[in-house]
N, C-alpha and C positions, 0 to 999 in steps of 0.2 A: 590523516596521520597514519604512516606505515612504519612499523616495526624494522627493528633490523635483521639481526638474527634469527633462527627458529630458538623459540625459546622466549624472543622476544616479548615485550607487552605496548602497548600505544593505544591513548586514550585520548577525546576531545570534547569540547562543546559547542553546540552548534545551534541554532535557531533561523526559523523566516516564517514569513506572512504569504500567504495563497488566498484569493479570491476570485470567486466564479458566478456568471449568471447561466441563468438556463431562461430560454423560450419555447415550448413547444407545447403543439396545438393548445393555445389560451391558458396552460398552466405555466405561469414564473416565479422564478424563487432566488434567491442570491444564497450565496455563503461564502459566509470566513471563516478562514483560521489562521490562528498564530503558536507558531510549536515554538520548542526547542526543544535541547535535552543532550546526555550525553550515550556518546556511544565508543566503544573499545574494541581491539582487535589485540586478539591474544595468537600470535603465529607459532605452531606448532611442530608444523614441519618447512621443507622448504618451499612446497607449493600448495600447502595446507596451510587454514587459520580459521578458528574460532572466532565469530565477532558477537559483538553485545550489543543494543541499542535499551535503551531506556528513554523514550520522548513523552513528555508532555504535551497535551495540545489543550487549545480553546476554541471549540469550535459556532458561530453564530447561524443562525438562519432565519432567514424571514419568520413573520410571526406565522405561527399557524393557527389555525380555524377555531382550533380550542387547546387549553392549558395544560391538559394530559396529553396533549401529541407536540408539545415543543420540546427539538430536538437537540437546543440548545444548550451548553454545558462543558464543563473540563472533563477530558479525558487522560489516565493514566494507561502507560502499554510498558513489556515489556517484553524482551526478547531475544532468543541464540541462534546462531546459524552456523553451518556448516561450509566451509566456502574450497573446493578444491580446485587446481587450478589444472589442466589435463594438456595433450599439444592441440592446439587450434580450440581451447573449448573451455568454459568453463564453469562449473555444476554446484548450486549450491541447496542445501537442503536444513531447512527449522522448524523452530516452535514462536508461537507467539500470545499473546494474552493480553487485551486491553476493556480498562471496565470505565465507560461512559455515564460519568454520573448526568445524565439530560433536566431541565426544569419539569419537563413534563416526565409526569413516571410513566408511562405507556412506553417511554424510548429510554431509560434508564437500561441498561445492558452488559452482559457480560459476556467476551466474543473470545472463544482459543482456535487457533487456524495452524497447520502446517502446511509452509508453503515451500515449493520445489522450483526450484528454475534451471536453466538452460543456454548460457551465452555463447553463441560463434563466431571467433573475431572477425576472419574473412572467407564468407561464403563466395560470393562472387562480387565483381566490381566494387573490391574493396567496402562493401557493405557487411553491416552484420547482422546475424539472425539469433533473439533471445526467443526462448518459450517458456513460459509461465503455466502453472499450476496452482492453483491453493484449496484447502475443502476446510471449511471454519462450522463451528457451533456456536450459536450464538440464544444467550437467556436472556430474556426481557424480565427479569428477578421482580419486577411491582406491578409490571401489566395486570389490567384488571381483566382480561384477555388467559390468565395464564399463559405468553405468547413463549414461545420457540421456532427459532429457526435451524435448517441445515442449505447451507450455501456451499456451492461450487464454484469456481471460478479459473475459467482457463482464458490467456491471450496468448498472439504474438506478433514480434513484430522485427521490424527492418529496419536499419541504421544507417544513414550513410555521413564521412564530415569529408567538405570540399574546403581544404586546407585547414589552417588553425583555428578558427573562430568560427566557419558557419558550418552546419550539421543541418539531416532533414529527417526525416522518422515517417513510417507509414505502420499504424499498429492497426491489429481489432483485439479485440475483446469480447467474450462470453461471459454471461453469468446464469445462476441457476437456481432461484431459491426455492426449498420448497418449507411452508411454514404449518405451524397450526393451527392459522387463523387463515381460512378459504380466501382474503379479501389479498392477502401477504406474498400469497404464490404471484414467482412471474420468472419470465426469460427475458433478459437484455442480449443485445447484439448493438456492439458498438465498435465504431469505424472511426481513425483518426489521423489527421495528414498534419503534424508537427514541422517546423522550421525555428531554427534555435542559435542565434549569433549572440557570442562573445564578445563585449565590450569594454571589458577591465581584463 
């Protein structure tokens, strides 16, 4: 839902279901989730606009090993962003905050992130190029751990649509956590070859 004017306001609600398996070297796991929520867009200028999300989610996961590490549980987030629109580009900059109530209190959590992004519509052959930022804190508020973490997280990636319906994506991904439980620290690098058709 887009506003009309600057000045404007436009609000909606929205929801879906995402689920994922993982294999790798002899560890697997599934997860779900099912969101919704609503989210606003308050336009300000004419190529300015404040937006809002507010999502709910419920998120599932295989069982884990023991009952203070299921990470299972509703989470509440909420959120603003800054979204400007530039020629060929466009930048947006927020805040955000969601607290994971999990079964197991080890993952019971309270995460604030400010995140930065970066979108170019046409870099070359009609493809586009986004860059991503975020640096989050995150309290593990019942860990018998007293755990905390600080996370980094940088991607990017490429976008191509070959007519109205299909699209192909080549992203990576960095992460960085470094925590204060020695077992918590780690680096991710992750690589991802997306293709994406439209069917309604």
């Amino acid at each position: 839902v887009e506003p009309g004017e600057p000045g404007g306001f436009a609000g909606a609600w929205e929801g879906d279901v995402d689920t994922a398996f993982l294999n790798n070297n002899g560890f697997g796991f599934y997860n779900a989730v099912v969101k919704g929520g609503w989210s606003g867009i308050w336009r300000l200028a004419e190529k300015g606009r404040l937006e809002f999300k507010v999502p709910v989610r419920y998120q599932l996961f295989a069982a884990a090993a023991s009952v203070d590490d299921n990470r299972s549980g509703p989470v509440a987030s909420v959120g603003a962003f800054w979204r400007q629109r530039f020629p060929g580009m466009i930048a947006t900059i927020g805040a955000n905050a969601d607290y994971l109530l999990a079964s197991g209190k080890n993952y019971v959590a309270l995460t604030a992130g400010i995140p930065v992004s970066l979108q170019f519509e046409n870099v070359f052959w009609k493809t586009g190029l986004s860059v991503s930022l975020e640096a989050q804190n995150i309290a593990f508020t019942e860990s018998s751990t007293d755990r905390s973490d600080q996370r980094l997280s940088a991607g990017i990636g490429l976008r191509r649509a070959w007519g109205r319906r299909l699209s192909t994506g080549l992203d990576y991904a960095f992460q960085r956590n470094s925590s204060t439980v020695d077992a918590a620290d780690y680096s991710k690098h992750v690589v991802t070859l997306s293709i994406a058709l439209e069917v309604l």
